[in-house]
Phi, psi and omega in degrees: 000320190279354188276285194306316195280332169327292179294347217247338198277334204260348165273350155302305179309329213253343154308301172295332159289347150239025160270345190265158171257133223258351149309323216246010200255118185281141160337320198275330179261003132312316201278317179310309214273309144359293184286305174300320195292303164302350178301186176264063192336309185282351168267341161284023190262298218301303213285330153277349150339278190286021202224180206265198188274334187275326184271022194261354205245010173241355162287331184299310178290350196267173167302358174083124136107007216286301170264080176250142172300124175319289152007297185263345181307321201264323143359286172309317174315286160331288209290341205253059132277325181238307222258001164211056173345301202297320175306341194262352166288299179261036177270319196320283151267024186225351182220074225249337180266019173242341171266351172285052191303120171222147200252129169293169151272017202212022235225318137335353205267098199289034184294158186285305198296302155342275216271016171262335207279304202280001183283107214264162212230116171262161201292139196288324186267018180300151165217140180261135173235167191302164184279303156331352184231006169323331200224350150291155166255150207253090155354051199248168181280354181249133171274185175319320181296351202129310192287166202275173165290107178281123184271105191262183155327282170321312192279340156309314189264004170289286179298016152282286148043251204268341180311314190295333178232008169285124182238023132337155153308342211291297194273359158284324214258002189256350166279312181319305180288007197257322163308324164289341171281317204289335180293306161358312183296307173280351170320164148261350180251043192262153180214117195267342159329338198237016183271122172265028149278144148232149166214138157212183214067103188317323150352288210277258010177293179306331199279332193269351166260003151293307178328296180303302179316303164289321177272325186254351156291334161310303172324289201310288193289342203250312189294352182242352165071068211201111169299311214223130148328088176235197226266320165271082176291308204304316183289017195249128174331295180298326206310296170333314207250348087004315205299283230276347164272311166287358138283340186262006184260309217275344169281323176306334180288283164357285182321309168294342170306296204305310167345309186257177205247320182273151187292325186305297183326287154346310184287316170290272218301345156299294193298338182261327162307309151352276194311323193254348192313321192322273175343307202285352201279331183245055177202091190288308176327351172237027187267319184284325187275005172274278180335277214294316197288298167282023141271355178288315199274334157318315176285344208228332197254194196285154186298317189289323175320265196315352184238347157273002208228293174311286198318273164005283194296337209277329207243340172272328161324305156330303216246349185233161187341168160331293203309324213274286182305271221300328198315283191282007147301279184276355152308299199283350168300316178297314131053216148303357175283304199306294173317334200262041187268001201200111206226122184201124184338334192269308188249016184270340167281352163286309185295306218289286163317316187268008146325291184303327191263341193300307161333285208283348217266304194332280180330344175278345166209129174274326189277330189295323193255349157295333182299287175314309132346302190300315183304294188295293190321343178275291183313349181273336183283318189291294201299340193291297186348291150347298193270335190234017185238302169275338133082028173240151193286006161288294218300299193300326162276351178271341165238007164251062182241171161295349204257295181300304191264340154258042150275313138305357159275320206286257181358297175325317190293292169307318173287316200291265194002294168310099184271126173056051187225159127350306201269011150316325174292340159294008200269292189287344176289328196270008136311323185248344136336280190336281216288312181289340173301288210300331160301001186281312169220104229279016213271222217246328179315316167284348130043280194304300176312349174292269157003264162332318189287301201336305217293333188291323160296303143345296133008270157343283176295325195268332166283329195278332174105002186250140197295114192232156182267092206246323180286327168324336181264333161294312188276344184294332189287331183281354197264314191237357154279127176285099175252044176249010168258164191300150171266156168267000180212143182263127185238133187271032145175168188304124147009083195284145157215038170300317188253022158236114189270354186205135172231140207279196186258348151283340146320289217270034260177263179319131183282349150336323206279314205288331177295316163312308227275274196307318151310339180268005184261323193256344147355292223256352185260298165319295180313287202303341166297319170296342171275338172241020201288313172251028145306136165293343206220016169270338151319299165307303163328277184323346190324290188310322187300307179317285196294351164267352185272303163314307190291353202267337171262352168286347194256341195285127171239045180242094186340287184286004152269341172262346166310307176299335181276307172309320180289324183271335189282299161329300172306309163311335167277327176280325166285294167351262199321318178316288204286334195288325202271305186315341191298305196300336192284330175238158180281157192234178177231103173301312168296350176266114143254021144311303183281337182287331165285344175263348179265345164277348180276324159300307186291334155276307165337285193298286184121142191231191219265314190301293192313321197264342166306310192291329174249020148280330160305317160291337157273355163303279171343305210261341188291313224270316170286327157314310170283336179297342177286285173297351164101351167276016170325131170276155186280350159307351158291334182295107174258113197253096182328157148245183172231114195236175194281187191237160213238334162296311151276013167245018171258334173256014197268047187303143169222128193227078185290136155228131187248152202225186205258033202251006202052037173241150196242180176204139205218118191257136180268121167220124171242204136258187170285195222239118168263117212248048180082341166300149170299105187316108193284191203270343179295146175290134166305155159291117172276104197264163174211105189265168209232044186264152157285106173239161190264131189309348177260184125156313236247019152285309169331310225268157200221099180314151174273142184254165176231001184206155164299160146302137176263145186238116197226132158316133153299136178231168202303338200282319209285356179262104170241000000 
């Protein structure tokens, strides 16, 4: 009987451990169930002895163990130590107060309230596992020590791999997350506590933004399943599982743009930003600070920097809202003004570029860059305005800059391009800008800015076909500068007065300035004649040019200005004649100017002798102005005093160094005397040998005693090394 109640209670048990679910099971009746299974079958046969089958058979039903003796409780406790190592490994460490078992003095006592007081209540968010995964190890970011998942080498080329053929989130979003760590890292406000990455080392820290750089716009396009990046990404299914990675890598980029200092390094983070621009279309929150980053590094960086940086804005320009375009019309004008305040051969190929790209940004919606346009030339009109009414040195420093006048290049630039638009209707106010700058203040200081306005009016007439009145400003200077009196000072080549606008009274002093002045007259005349060379109206135009250029060489006694002047004069004289004699060959009708157009489109189609002088003259010119940019002149153009020794003093000049541990040397002199214009008298000199002591920090300061003069002899090109 007591056998049948035994089997019948321990197959209830072990029924019931597996009918519950082993998740869902509190601590104490795991630990119970256990515990009943390891007890002793006589003493609880001893304990049921004296009660009948019913109450033996309402003990069966109960929870087990209620008057289990304290005693055999912590016995047990001890024996589950050997007979189930592992529960008891995990009681350990999740329950340390239920094997820290102690026995009371009331521990004998079978009150209710006792054993409810002693009861342990385990933690509502224990989670238990299975027996089977106790000894796998489980794939979480912290390791035993403590520390985040350390990013190596390997594991980089593991996630190299698998990017290409995963086609999953999984090894995208642990490159994404490895990129943040690692910008973290180098940040100063980054905070890596909460990164589930490390990176450290540059090795790693390069390998993972190679990783990203190479792999993952490929990565990207293959998870949307896309031959081509195009413009609507936000309709594509997958896109939705992707937006949060693919935003937090593209605020990540953003960062490092700013972050970093080298142009290369820059240059590469353009071109693979290129590549992701598509992505950024659908997170307008990155739309301004992306604009401001690359227009800064447009204004600010390095030549490969500022023209991969224009590709960007250019492609964003394109591709995105109005709003987007008008933004960047007027940021980047402004800009370019800020840059263009200070023009010197070192910053003038910066300028020149962001003109030019500045042009195509414009160009991209005409009515849109009419609004804007329309403002500034009017404000430019207001400052002329200004200047020439009130007639004060502000007003006069507010149009006579640099910043004012290539900002009317900016224009100048722009209108010419513009064909059949709108800002074509901007043509004659910025013409009678142009033409009242040079009038405000018309004397020889200004010159070079005469010069600068001519070339914009030239510029002007020659994209747009339209007629400007150019020579008056040109013939006035030969008409009203004296260039036959002496300069007081010699300068061994002209003047540029590519990067000058004012020239100073020591300039103008120096036969350099006279020299500028008259190559830039005949520059600039010469082009316009070649630009109107195949005009019906260049005999007549040119008349006044002729006779003033003949009054200017009867008064000129300066050989090599009238040479130049006489040449130019020849050509004008050879195209007069030129147009004059085809006018005679057919009657021409003035009023159809259908035909008058068709009679000047042959005659430039043919070419007349001034147009083909001018271009091959100009490519002399421009090759000449190029080295002056760069900086490549030879210096055998220089004719440069050298200072070479007397053959004497270098036979009598000795140097003898010594050094002692104090780091000081002694430099023994041995000469003659000294020749100091005087007669040698007849007694032999004395050959003296002086001692001086100099200290070794001193002796770029100490100044040799000399004993004889220098011969000053020309240099010639073999003698420069």
């Amino acid at each position: 009987m007591k056998a049948q109640k035994v089997r019948r209670k321990n197959s209830k048990l072990v029924a019931g451990r597996k009918k519950k679910d082993l998740s869902k099971v509190t601590t104490e009746e795991f630990f119970k169930q256990d515990f009943e299974n390891d007890t002793d079958s006589d003493g609880t046969d001893e304990q049921n002895e004296g009660k009948g089958d019913e109450n033996s058979e309402q003990e069966d039903s109960d929870s087990g163990g209620s008057n289990l003796d304290p005693a055999e409780h912590k016995m047990s406790l001890m024996k589950l130590k050997d007979t189930d190592p592992e529960f008891y490994k995990y009681l350990k460490d999740n329950d340390k107060n239920l094997l820290e078992f102690k026995i009371s003095d009331d521990e004998g006592d079978d009150d209710s309230t006792n054993e409810f007081d002693n009861k342990h209540i385990p933690n509502e968010n224990l989670e238990v596992a299975s027996d089977d995964s106790d000894f796998e190890p489980e794939e979480t970011d912290i390791t035993e020590d403590g520390s985040k998942n350390k990013i190596t080498l390997q594991l980089l080329k593991t996630w190299q791999e698998k990017i290409l053929t995963d086609k999953s989130l999984t090894t995208i979003k642990c490159a994404v997350d490895a990129f943040h760590a690692a910008l973290n890292t180098v940040a100063e406000s980054g905070d890596t506590t909460t990164m589930r990455y490390k990176v450290e080392g540059s090795a790693v820290f390069n390998g993972v933004v190679q990783l990203c750089i190479m792999h993952l716009p490929d990565a990207f396009k293959s998870f949307l399943k896309l031959e081509s990046v195009s413009k609507d990404l936000h309709k594509s299914k997958r896109f939705p599982k992707m937006r949060g990675i693919l935003k937090l890598y593209l605020a990540d980029l953003l960062k490092i743009l700013q972050s970093v200092s080298s142009a290369n390094i820059i240059t590469v983070l353009l071109k693979h930003l290129y590549q992701m621009l598509p992505y950024t279309q659908s997170f307008s929150s990155l739309t301004k600070p992306l604009l401001r980053i690359l227009v800064k590094l447009w204004s600010t960086g390095e030549e490969n920097v500022r023209v991969v940086a224009f590709i960007n804005i250019f492609r964003i320009a394109t591709n995105h809202a109005e709003s987007v375009l008008e933004m960047l019309l007027k940021t980047m004008y402004v800009k370019y003004v800020e840059n263009a305040k200070f023009v010197s051969p070192n910053t003038l190929a910066e300028i020149n570029f962001m003109r030019h790209s500045l042009a195509e940004i414009y160009l991209l919606d005409h009515n849109l860059s009419y609004s804007h346009a329309f403002l500034y030339v009017r404000q430019l009109a207001i400052h002329l305005r200004n200047a020439t009414t009130l007639k004060k040195k502000e007003n006069f420093q507010a149009v006579y800059n640099w910043q004012y006048i290539n900002s009317l290049r900016f224009w100048t630039e722009l209108i010419s391009k513009s064909k059949k638009s709108m800002l074509r209707s901007l043509l004659y106010p910025l013409v009678q800008i142009i033409t009242g700058t040079v009038k405000v203040i018309p004397t020889a200081q200004y010159y070079p800015l005469r010069f600068h306005c001519v070339q914009m009016l030239v510029t002007i007439s020659k994209e747009t076909g339209t007629f400007i009145p150019i020579l008056p400003f040109l013939l006035e200077i030969l008409d009203s500068y004296d260039f036959n009196k002496k300069h007081k000072t010699v300068s061994m080549k002209p003047v540029p007065l590519m990067c000058i606008l004012r020239m100073s009274k020591s300039q103008l002093a120096e036969n350099g300035f006279k020299d500028s002045v008259v190559e830039s007259v005949y520059q600039l005349i010469l082009e316009n004649a070649a630009n109107e060379s195949h005009t019906i109206y260049f005999p007549d135009v040119y008349i006044p040019c002729i006779i003033q250029l003949k009054a200017f060489l009867k008064k000129c006694r300066v050989a090599s200005y009238c040479r130049k002047i006489k040449q130019l004069l020849e050509k004008i004289e050879e195209n007069r004649k030129y147009i004059e004699t085809e006018r005679i060959k057919g009657p021409i009708d003035l009023k159809n100017t259908v035909e008058i157009a068709n009679w000047e489109n042959r005659i430039k189609t043919d070419g007349t002798a001034i147009a083909k002088f001018y271009a091959s003259w100009i490519k002399l010119h421009e090759s000449q102005k190029l080295k002056l940019l760069t900086k490549t002149e030879e210096v055998s153009e220089y004719k440069l005093p050298v200072v070479k020794k007397s053959k004497k003093r270098q036979h009598d000049e000795q140097f003898e160094e010594e050094s002692d541990d104090e780091s000081e040397f002694e430099l023994r002199v041995k000469g003659t005397n000294g020749d100091t214009g005087k007669k040698p008298t007849t007694s032999k000199p004395k050959k003296s040998k002086k001692k001086i002591k100099i200290s070794k920090k001193n002796i770029e300061s100490e100044e040799l005693p000399r004993e004889n003069t220098d011969i000053v002899q020309d240099i010639n090109s073999d003698d420069w090394n």
